[in-house]
C-alpha positions as CSV (number, residue, x, y, z in Angstrom):
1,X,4.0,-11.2,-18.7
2,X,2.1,-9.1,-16.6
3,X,-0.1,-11.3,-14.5
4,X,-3.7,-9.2,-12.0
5,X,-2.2,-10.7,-8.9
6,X,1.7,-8.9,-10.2
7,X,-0.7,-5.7,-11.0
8,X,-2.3,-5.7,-7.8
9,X,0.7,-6.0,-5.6
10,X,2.6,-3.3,-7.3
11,X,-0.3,-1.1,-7.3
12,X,-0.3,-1.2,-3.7
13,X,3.1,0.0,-3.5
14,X,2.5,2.6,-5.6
15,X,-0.5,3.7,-3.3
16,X,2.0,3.8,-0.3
17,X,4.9,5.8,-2.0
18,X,2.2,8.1,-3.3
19,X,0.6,8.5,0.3
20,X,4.4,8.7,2.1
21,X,5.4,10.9,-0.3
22,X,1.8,13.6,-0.6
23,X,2.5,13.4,3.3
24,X,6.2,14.1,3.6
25,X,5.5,17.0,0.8
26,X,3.1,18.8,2.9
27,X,4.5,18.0,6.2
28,X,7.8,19.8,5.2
29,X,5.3,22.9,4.0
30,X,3.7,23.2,7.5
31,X,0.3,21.0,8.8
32,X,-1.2,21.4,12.1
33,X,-1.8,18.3,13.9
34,X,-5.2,17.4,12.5
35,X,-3.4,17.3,9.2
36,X,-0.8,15.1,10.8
37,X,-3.1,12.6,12.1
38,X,-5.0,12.8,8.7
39,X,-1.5,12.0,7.0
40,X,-0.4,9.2,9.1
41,X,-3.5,7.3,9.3
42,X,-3.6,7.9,5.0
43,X,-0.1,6.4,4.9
44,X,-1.0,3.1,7.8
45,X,-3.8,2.5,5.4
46,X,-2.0,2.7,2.6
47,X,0.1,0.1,4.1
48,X,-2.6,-1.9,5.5
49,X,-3.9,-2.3,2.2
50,X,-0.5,-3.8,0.7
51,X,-0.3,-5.9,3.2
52,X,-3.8,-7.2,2.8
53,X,-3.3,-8.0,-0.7
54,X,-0.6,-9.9,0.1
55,X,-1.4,-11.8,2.5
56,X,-5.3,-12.3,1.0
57,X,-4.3,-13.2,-2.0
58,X,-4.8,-16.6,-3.1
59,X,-2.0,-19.1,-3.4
60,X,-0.5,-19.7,-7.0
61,X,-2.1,-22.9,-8.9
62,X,1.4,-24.5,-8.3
63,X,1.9,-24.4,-4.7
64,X,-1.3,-25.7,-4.4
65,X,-0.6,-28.9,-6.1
66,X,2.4,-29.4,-4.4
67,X,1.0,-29.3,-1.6
């Protein structure tokens, strides 16, 4: 079963293999370097945001009451 926190998470992967590969598409077509800095900071947010949900997400009801 698909859980919101599973949906989430692979969401955000998909948001950074969709931003690494929009940049590597266009970068192998020719960008100046305004495009290029465009493109990298697209993808390091991209990746900033999967690792936010990650590690922002809260803890599963289980691990709680273990702990």
């Amino acid at each position: 079963m698909i859980t919101p926190k599973n949906l989430v998470e692979y969401s955000s992967v998909g948001l950074v293999i969709a931003a690494s590969g929009l940049a590597g598409h266009f970068a192998s077509q020719g960008m100046t370097m305004v495009q290029w800095a465009g493109a990298a900071a697209a993808v390091l947010g991209s990746i900033t945001v999967a690792v936010a949900v990650r590690v922002w997400a809260p803890a599963p009801a289980e691990v709680r009451q273990r702990d």
